[in-house]
N, C-alpha and C positions, 0 to 999 in steps of 0.2 A: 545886842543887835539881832533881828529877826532876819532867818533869810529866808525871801518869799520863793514859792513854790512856783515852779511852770508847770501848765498841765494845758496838751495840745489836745486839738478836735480831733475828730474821728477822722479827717480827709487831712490834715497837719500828720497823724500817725502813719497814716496810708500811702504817701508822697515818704515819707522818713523808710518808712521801709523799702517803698519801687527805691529809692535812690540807694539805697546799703548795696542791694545788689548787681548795681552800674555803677558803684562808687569807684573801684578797683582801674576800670574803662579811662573812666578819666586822667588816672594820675599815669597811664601808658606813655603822655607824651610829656610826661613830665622827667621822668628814668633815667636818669643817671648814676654812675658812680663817684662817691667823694672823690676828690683828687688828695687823699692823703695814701701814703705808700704803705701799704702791708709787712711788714718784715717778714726773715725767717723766722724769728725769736717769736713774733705774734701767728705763723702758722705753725709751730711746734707747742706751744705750748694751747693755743685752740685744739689744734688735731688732740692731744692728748687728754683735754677736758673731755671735749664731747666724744672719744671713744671710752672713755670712764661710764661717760654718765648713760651711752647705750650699753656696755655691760649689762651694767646695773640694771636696767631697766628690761633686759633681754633675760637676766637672772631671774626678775618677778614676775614674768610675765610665763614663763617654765616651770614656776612655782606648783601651778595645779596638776600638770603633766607629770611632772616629776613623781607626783603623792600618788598620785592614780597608776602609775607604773609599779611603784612600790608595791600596793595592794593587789593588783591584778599579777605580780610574779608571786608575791606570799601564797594567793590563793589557788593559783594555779598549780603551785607545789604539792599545794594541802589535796587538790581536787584529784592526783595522781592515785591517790589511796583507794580503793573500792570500798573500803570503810564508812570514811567521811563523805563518798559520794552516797552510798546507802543515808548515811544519818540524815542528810539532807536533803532528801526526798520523802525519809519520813517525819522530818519536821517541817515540811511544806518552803522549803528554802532551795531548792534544786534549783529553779530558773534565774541564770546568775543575768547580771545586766552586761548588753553587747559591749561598754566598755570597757567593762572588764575578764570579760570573756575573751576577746579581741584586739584590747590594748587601748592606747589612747589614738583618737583620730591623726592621723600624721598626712592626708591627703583628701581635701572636698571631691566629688564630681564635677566634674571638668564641665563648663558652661556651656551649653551648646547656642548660643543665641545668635546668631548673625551679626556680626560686626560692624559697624555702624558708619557711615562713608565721613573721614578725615573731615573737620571742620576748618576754615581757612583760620589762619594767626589774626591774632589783633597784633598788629604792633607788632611781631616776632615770638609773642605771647601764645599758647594753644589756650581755648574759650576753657576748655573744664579746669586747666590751673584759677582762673579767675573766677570760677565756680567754687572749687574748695577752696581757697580762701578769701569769699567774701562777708562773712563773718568774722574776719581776725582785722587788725591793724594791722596792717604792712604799708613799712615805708616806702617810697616808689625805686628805693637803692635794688630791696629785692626783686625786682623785675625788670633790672637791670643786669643782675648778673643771672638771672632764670632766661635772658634773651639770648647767652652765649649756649646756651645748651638746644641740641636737638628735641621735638617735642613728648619725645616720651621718657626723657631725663627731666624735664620741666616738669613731670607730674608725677616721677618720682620725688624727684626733692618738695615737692608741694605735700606730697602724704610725709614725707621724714619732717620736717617744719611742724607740719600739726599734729604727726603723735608723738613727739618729741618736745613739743611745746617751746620752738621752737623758731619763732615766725620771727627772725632777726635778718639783717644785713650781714652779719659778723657769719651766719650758720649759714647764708646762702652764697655767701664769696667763699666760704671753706669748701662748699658742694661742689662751686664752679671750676675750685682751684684746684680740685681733686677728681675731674671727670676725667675719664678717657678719651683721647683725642678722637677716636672713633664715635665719640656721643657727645660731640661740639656741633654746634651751627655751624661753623668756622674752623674745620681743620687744620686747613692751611694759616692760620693765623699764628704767629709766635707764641710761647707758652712766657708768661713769666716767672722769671728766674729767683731764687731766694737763696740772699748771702747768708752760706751755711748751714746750707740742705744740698745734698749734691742731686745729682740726675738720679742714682740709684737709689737712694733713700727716698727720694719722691713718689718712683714706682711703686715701691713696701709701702709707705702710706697709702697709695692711693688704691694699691690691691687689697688691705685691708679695712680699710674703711667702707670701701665695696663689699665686702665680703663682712661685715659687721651689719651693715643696713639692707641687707638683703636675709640674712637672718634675726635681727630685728622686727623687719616688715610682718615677716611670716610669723614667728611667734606673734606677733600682735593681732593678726589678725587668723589665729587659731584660740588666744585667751580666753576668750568666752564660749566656744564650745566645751573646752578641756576642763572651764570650772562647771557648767554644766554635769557636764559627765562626771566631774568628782562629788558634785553632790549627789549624784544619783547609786555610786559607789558606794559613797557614807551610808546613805540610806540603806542600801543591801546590808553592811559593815556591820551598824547598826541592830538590823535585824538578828544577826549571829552574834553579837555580843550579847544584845538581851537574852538569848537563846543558854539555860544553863547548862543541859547536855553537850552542845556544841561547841562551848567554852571549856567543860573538862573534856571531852575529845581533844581538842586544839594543843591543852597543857601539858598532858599526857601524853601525846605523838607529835606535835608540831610548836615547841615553845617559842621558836625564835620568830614565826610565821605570827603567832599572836602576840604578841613582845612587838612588831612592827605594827599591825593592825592597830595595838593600846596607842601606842606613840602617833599615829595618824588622828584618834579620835580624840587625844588628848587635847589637839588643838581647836579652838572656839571655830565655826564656821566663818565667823564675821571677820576672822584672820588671817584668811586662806592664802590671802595673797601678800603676807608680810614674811620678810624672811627672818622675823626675829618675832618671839612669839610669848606671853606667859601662860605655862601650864594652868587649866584648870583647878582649885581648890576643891576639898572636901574628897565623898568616895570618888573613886574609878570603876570603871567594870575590873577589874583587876578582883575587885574583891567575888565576885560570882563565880569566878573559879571555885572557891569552896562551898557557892551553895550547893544545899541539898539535891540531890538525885532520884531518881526515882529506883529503887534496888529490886532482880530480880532472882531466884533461884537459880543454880547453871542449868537444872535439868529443863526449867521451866523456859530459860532463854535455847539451850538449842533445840527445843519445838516447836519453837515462836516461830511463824512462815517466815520466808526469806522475802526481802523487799526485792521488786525486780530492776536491775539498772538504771538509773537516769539516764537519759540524754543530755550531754553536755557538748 
């Protein structure tokens, strides 16, 4: 059996997309939440999934930060020397890169743009939640329990939902069920209660879960600087490994500083961000450590002019 192909008009494409982005709009008065009862059994064992699964995810996402701090402390030990800062200025390697001079970025400049005047709810909804997620599926449950929260809880859970992949019923009644009363629509509302969670243990959940998606966010949204900056590290790394002077300097003064360098370079670029990893086959720079040198007489070497300090 064939199955036939649909293939709409340009002005059929064009209507399909205006409506993707007021699709969200409409199912506002639709919002409800199921009337099936939550347990405690079903918020303990969700709380403990999805604080596993941001771990994790907060682990790989530190992954490039983490290599790039490594390298910029090895190097900064080695840079302590007046030796190897001479050598490396006269092997045109002086100018090290600001992230690793400096560290990995841990703070943007601060926005200065004038803040933009509150836009009124749809429904209890704020317009930019319905903005980020009018590309996803969402069932009309989650903008049900996004209506119990104040508006700038609603667009935090709106970014946890999608870099967390994340756009469920189940992930936004655990948001709702773990806000602080303080960042409710509805303060004064009753909280509900779960058999087998007491008051105190709720609190530890809901401090920590807080406190997980709030470093979450931010790693995530520093990831892609910090692999930036670590390729641009590699590349320096790089340049000093091919370098064979710089490698017998390194083995001879600083083995365990190039001992971590190898172990950085060891890993494939294209895996920067897995935490489990297979070494490269065949050579390593490991082996340049013995290559050849260029050999000078002593007498010949202490007349050779003195190279004058870098700037680091």
């Amino acid at each position: 059996m064939r199955a036939h192909r649909v293939c709409l008009s340009n002005d059929a494409a064009y209507r399909a997309l205006q409506n993707s982005s007021t699709r969200h709009t409409a199912l506002l008065e639709k919002m409800h939440e199921p009337g099936r009862v939550f347990t405690g059994t079903w918020l303990v064992r969700t709380y403990q999934a999805e604080c596993k699964r941001t771990r994790d995810m907060i682990a790989e996402a530190n992954i490039p930060r983490h290599r790039l701090g490594t390298i910029a402390e090895a190097l900064r030990h080695a840079l302590k020397q007046e030796a190897f800062r001479r050598l490396l200025s006269a092997e045109g390697l002086a100018f090290v890169p600001t992230a690793l001079a400096d560290g990995p970025t841990v703070q943007l400049p601060a926005d200065r743009k004038s803040a933009a005047e509150p836009k009124p709810l749809m429904t209890g909804i704020l317009p930019e939640v319905l903005d980020f997620l009018q590309d996803w599926y969402v069932p009309p449950q989650v903008f049900a329990s996004l209506r119990k929260m104040v508006p700038e809880r609603q667009l935090k859970a709106a970014k946890l939902m999608i870099a967390l992949n994340r756009v469920s019923f189940n992930y936004a009644q655990l948001v709702s069920t773990l806000t602080p009363v303080s960042q409710l629509a509805d303060p004064s509302a009753p909280r509900k209660k779960f058999v087998g969670v007491t008051a105190a243990q709720l609190a530890a959940m809901e401090a920590e879960f807080e406190s997980l998606n709030e470093e979450f966010l931010y790693s995530a949204s520093y990831r892609g600087i910090w692999a930036l900056e670590l390729m641009a590290a590699r590349s320096y790394l790089d340049r000093l490994m091919e370098n064979a002077r710089v490698v017998r300097h390194l083995a001879q003064n600083f083995p365990e500083q190039l001992a971590k360098f190898q172990s950085i370079l060891d890993i494939p670029m294209n895996r920067e961000g897995l935490t489990r990893h297979t070494k490269k086959t065949g050579t390593t720079r490991q082996n340049r450590i013995a290559a050849p040198v260029r050999t000078v007489d002593a007498r010949a070497e202490s007349a050779a002019p003195r190279w004058k300090d870098p700037k680091f």
